[in-house]
C-alpha positions in Angstrom: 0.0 0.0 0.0 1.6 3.1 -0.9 2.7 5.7 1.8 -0.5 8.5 2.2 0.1 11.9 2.5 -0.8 15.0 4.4 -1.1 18.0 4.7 -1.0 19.8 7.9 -2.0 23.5 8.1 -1.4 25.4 11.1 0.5 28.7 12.2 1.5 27.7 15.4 4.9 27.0 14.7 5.6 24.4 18.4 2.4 23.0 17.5 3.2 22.6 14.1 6.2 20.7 15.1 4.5 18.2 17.1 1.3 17.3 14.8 4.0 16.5 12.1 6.1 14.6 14.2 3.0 12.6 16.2 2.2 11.8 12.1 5.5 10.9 10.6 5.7 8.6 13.4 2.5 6.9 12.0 4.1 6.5 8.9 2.5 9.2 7.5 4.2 11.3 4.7 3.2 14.9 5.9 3.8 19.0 4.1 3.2 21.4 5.9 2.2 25.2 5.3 2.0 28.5 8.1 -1.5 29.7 6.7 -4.1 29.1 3.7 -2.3 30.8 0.8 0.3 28.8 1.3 -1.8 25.7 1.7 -3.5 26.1 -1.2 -0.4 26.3 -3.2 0.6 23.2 -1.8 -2.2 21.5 -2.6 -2.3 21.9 -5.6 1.5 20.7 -6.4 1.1 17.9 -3.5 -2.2 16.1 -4.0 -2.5 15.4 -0.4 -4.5 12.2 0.8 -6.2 14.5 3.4 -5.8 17.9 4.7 -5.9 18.7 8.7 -6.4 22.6 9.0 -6.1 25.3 12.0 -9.2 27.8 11.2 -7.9 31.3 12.6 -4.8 31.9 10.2 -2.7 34.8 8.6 -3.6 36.0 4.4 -6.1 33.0 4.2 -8.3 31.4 6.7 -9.5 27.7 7.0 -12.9 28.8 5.6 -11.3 30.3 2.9 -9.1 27.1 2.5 -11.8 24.6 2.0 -14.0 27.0 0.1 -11.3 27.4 -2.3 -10.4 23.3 -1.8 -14.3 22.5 -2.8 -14.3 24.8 -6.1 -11.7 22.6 -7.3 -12.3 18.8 -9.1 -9.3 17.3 -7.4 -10.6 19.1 -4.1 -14.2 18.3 -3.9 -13.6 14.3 -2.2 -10.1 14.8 -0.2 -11.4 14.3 3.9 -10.8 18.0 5.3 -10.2 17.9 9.4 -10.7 21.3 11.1 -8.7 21.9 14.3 -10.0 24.7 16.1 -10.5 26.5 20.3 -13.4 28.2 18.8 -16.4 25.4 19.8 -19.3 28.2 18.8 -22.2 26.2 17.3 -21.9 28.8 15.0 -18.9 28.0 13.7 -19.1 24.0 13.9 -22.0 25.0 11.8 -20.4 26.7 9.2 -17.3 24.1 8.8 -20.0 21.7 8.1 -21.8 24.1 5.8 -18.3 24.0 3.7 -17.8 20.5 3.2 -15.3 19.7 6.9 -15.5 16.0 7.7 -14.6 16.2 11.2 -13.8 19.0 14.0 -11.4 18.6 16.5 -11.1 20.9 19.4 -8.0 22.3 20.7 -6.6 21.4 23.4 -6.4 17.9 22.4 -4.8 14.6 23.0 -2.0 12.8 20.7 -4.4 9.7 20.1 -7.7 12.2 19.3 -5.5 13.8 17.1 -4.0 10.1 15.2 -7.4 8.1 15.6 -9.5 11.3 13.9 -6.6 11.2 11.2 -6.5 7.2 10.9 -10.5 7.4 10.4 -11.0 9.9 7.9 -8.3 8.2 5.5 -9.8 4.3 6.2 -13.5 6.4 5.2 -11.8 7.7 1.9 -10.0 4.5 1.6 -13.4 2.6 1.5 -14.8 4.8 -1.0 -12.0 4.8 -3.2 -12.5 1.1 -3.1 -16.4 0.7 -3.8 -15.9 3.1 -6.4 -13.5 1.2 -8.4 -15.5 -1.8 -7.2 -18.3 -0.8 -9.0 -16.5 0.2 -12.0 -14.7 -3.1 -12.1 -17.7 -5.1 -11.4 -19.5 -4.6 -14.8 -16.6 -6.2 -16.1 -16.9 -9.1 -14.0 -20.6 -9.7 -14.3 -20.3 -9.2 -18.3 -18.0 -11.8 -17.9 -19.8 -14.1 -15.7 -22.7 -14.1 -18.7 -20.0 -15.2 -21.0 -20.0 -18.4 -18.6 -22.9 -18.9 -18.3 -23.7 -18.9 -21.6 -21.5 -21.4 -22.4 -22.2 -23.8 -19.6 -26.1 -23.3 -19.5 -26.7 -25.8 -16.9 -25.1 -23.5 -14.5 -27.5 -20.5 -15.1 -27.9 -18.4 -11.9 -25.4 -20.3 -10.2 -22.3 -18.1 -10.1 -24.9 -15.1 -8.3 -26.0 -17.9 -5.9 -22.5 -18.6 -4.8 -21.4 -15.2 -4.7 -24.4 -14.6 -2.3 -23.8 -17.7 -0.4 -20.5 -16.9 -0.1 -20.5 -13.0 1.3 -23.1 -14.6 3.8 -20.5 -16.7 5.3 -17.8 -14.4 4.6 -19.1 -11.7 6.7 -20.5 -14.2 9.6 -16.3 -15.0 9.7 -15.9 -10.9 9.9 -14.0 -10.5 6.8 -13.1 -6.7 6.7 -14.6 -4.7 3.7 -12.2 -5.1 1.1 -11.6 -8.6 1.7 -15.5 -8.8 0.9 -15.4 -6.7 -2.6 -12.7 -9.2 -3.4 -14.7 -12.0 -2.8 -17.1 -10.8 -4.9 -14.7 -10.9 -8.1 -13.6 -14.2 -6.9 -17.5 -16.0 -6.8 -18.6 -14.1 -9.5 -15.5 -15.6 -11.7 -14.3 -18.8 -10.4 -15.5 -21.1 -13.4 -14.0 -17.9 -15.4 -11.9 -21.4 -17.2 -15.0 -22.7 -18.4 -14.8 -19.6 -21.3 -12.1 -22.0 -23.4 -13.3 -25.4 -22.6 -14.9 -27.8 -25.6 -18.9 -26.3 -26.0 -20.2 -30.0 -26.2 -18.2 -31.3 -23.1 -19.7 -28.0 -21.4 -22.9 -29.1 -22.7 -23.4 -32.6 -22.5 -25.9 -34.3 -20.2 -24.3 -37.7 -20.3 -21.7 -38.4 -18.0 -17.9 -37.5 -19.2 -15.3 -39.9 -20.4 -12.0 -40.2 -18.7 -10.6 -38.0 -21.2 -13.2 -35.4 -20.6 -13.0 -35.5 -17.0 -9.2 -34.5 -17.5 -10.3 -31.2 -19.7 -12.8 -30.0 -17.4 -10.6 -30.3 -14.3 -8.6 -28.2 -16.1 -10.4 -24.7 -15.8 -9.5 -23.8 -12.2 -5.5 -22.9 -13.3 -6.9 -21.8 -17.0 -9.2 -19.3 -15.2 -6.4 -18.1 -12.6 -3.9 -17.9 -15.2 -6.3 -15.6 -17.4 -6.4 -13.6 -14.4 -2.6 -13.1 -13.9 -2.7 -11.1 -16.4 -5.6 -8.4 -15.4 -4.1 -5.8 -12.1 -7.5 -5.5 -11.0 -8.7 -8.7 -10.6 -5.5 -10.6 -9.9 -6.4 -10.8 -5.9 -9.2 -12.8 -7.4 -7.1 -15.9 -8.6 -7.3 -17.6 -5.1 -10.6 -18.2 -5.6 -10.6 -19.4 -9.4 -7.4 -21.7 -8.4 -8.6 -23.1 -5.3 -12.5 -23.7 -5.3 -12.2 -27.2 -6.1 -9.6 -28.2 -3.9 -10.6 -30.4 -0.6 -9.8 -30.6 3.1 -8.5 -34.0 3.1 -6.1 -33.7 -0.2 -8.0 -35.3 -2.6 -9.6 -32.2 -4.9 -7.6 -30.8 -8.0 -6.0 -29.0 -9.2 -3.1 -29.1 -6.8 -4.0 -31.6 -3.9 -3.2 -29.7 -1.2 -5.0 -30.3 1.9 -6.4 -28.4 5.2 -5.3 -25.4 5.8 -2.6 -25.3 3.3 -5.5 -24.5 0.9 -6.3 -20.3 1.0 -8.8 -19.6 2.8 -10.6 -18.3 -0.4 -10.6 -21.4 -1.8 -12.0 -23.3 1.5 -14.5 -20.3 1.3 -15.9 -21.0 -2.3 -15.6 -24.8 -2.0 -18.5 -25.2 0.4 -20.4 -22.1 -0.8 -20.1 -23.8 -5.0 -20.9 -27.4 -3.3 -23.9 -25.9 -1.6 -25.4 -24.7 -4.9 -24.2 -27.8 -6.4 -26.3 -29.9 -4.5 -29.3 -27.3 -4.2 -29.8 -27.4 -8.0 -30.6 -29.4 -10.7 -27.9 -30.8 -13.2 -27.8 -32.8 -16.0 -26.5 -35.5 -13.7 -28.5 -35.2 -10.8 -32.0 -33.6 -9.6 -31.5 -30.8 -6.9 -31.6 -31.2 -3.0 -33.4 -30.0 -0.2 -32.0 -27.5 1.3 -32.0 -29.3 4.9 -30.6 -32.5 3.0 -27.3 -30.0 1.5 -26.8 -29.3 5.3 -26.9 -32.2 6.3 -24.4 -33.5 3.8 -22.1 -30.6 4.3 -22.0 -31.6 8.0 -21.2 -34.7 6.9 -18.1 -34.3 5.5 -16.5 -31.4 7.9 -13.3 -32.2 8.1 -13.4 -34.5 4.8 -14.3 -32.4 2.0 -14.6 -28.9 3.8 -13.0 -26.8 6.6 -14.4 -27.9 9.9 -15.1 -24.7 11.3 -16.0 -23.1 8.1 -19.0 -25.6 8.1 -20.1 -25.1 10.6 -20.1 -20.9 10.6 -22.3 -21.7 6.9 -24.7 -23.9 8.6 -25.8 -21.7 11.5 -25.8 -19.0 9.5 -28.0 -20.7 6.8 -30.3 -21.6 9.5 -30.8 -17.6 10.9 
């Protein structure tokens, strides 16, 4: 993750001093500036990650700064932190009027000062992230119709397992961005299915030998046609993985427990689930309470033990 930067406003010049140093020690990569003119300036050449302002100042004010700020494209999202002694509704009122995300009131502590910073960037950080998510993710779903249009049988199933799949995923309190990962990774783990023969896809007889060996294939097709994309590369666990169980005996790789990612012990009970739960070619679907029941069979077998279990209660809410 690259280094964020900030800029710290204030005219103060000991106070100054210790904001930057109380940041830098955060890892933070900090400019500085002694009033708003000179803020400005540097935001513009500096493209700051978020900007923590003192209000009263000398040539330009911190109204003025984040009026200016907000008439500007680049300036209209960046988080904006107001330090202030003034604590007049009046003027909490009009910082909010101007676009301020957060006010904090001199005097104040070191860890007011770090946790108000550390929240306002993880906020932009988060919307950075669903916005590019949702760019991304018509992609993905264009995609996913590709699939499904060449293995028909599987119509609706790559949205079921994505749904089936955040359920559990946020039951096991995966943060956010692990979660808009996920999403890629259900939406495109049979993403291998694209080059695979139309009639083995297709056919409702059970596969030869031969064919068994071609479709076992599309879990390292689909991952290595994802090496290849920046955006959906944190994806490939999923696509690699999904068929892969506890004991040792899945594909593509074999490997067992918890040498498999988690993303792939994720997505194999999640694609099982659906598996069983719909009908194919070569077999009519299951109840749902019979599904459960066979995933609880085979904890510790086929799936992760304590993954399992988290789907099945779950499930049942």
């Amino acid at each position: 993750m690259s280094i964020q930067k900030i800029l710290l406003v204030e005219d103060d010049a000991p106070l100054l001093d210790v904001m930057r140093y109380l940041l830098e020690a955060e890892g933070y990569e900090m400019c500085t500036a002694v009033n708003g003119k000179q803020a400005l300036d540097l935001f513009v050449a500096s493209r700051p990650s978020l900007v923590v302002s003192d209000i009263m100042m000398p040539e330009m004010n911190g109204y003025e700064l984040i009026e200016a700020m907000r008439m500007m494209p680049d300036g209209i999202t960046v988080p904006f932190l107001f330090l202030s002694a003034r604590t007049e509704r009046s003027d909490v009122d009009r910082a909010r009027s101007l676009g301020v995300d957060d006010y904090l009131f001199k005097p104040f502590e070191a860890p007011e000062l770090i946790n108000a910073v550390r929240s306002r960037l993880e906020r932009r950080r988060v919307i950075e992230l669903f916005d590019t998510r949702a760019a991304h993710l018509q992609t993905v779903i264009m995609l996913a119709n590709v699939i499904e249009t060449r293995d028909p049988y599987t119509a609706g199933h790559l949205e079921r397992v994505r749904r089936l799949a955040l359920n559990l995923a946020t039951a096991l309190n995966w943060n956010t961005e692990d979660l808009a990962i996920l999403e890629f990774g259900a939406i495109l783990h049979d993403i291998g299915k694209i080059v695979g023969p139309s009639q083995v896809l297709k056919k409702n007889d059970p596969l030869s030998k031969e064919e068994w060996i071609l479709m076992r294939q599309h879990p390292e097709i689909g991952a290595k046609m994802l090496e290849g994309v920046e955006h959906l590369r944190a994806a490939m666990p999923y696509v690699m993985n999904h068929h892969e169980w506890w004991n040792g005996s899945g594909y593509p790789s074999g490997i067992k427990a918890e040498k498999i990612p988690r993303e792939g012990r994720m997505l194999t009970i999640a694609d099982a689930f659906d598996a069983m739960t719909s009908n194919r070619p070569y077999h009519s679907s299951m109840p749902v309470v019979g599904a459960l029941d066979e995933l609880a069979r085979y904890r510790g077998i086929y799936f992760d033990p304590d993954m399992v279990d988290a789907f099945i209660q779950t499930y049942k809410l």
